[in-house]
N, C-alpha and C positions, 0 to 999 in steps of 0.2 A: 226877537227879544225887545221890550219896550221898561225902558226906563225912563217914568215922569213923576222926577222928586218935589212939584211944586216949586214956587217963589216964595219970595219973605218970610216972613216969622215961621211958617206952616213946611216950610222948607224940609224933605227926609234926607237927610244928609248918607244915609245906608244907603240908597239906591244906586249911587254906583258904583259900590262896592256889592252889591246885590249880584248886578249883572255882569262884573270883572270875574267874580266867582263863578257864576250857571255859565258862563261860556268859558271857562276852565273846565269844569265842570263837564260839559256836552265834549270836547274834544279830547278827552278822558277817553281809556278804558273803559272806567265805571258807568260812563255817561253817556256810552255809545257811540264811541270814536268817531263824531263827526268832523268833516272837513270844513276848514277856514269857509269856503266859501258857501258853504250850504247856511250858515247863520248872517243872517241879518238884525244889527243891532238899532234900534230908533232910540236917540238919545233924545229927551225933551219934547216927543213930537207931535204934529197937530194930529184933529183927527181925522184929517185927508191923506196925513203921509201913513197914518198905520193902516186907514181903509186901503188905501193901493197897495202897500205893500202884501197884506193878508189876500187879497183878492184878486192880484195879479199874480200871485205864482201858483201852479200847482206843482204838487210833490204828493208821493201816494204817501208820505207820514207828514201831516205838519202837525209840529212843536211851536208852542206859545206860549212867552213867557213874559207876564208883566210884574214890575215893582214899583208900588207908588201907594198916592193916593187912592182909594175908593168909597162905597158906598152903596146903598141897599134902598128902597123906596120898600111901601108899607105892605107892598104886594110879595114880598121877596125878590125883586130882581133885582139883580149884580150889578155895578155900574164900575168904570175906570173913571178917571180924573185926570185930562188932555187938555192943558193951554186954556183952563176956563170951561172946558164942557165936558159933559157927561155923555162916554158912552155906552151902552147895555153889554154886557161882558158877550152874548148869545152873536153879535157882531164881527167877533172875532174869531166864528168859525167860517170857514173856505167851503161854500158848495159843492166846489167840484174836488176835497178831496176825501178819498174811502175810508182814511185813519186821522183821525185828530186827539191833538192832549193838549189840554188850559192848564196855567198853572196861574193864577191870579196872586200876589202875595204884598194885599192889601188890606187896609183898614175895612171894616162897612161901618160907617157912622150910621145907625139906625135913631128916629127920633119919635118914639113912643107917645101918642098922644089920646085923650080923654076931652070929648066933645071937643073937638077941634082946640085944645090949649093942651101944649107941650108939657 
């Protein structure tokens, strides 16, 4: 679980209360009674800590779940919003596992343009 509420003015104040809930949530019944330790929560984190943690574990189901900032380029790709950089949502899948779920619950700031003016 990845919760990056932004700085300053731009600040989601929701987000972690986002992720206090989905990890109620997941150790739920309803949510598929997972254990304490099978969840890993990234509070604020760069985007080295979310690539190692996505990429260094396998599990034959990973769940992924981000709250924050994001965004879309003109191509339609997903992007999060990590300490200043943008990463392509398609990043946050794990090669080596057989089952994966995204759950992105983010903005896409899209910026529509006509000969190159906004």
């Amino acid at each position: 679980m990845i919760g990056s509420p932004g700085r300053g003015e731009y600040r989601l104040h929701g987000v972690e209360n986002d992720i206090e809930n989905y990890y109620q949530f997941l150790l739920s019944p309803r949510g598929g009674v997972f254990y304490e330790h099978e969840i890993i929560i990234l509070a604020d984190p760069t985007m080295d800590e979310v690539l190692d943690a996505i990429h260094s574990n396998y599990a034959d189901y990973q769940f992924v779940y981000y709250s924050g900032h994001g965004s879309q380029d003109m191509d339609g790709n997903d992007f999060i919003c990590l300490d200043g950089h943008d990463l392509r949502d398609d990043y946050l899948f794990n090669a080596q596992g057989p089952r994966q779920f995204l759950s992105l619950d983010s903005c896409r700031k899209y910026y529509h343009t006509i000969s190159g003016f906004p």
